[in-house]
N, C-alpha and C positions, 0 to 999 in steps of 0.2 A: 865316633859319632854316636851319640844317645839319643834315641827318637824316644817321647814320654805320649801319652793318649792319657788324656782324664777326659771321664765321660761322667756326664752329672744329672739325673731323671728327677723330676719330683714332679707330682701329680697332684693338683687344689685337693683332691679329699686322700692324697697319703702324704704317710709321714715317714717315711721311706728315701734315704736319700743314697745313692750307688755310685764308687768313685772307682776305675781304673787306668791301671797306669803299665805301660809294658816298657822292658827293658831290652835293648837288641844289642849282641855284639857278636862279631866277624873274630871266629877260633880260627882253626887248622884251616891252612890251605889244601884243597882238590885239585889243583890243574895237576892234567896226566900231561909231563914233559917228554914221554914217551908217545907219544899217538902216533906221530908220524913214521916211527919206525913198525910199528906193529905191537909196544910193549905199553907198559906200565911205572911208574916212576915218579911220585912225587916228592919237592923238595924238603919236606922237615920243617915248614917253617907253622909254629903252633896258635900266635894273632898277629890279624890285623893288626897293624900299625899305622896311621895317614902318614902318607909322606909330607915334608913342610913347606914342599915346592909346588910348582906349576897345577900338579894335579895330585887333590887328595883321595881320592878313589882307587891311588897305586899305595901298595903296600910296602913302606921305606926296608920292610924285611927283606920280600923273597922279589920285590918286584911286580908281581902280579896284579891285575884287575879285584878289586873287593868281593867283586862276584863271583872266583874262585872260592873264597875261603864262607867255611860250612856260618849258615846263620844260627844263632842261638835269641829266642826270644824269652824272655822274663815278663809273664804275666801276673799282676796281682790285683782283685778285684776285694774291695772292703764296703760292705752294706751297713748302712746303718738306721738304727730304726727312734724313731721318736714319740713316745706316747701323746697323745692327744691332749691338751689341755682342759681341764675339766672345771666347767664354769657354773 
């Protein structure tokens, strides 16, 4: 799942216009499958993947909740400027 954000500013006396857009994806799983006994132990498994059933928030890989596995966001912000028309 890709969530995008553009955000767009422009103000009557600028010419200034600012577009971001961020990029999100679910790497390596964290659930410790050890807790219960006192240890540490997780399964290998390197992205998210949706599963194509009931619930896409499970990972068709390891199993687990999306929320296990670590977020990675992708920011990119591009300014751009535009000179004034000269009349």
């Amino acid at each position: 799942m890709k969530k995008r954000q553009v955000v767009i500013k422009q103000r009557r006396n600028s010419y200034t216009t600012t577009s971001s857009s961020s990029n999100v994806r679910y790497i390596e799983c964290q659930k410790n499958h050890a807790a219960n006994i006192g240890g540490y132990a997780v399964d290998g498994c390197r992205e998210f993947m949706a599963s194509g059933g009931d619930d896409p928030l499970t990972c068709a890989a390891c199993g687990c909740h999306r929320n296990f596995h670590r977020r990675e966001v992708e920011t990119e912000v591009v300014c751009e400027y535009s000179p004034p028309n000269a009349n």
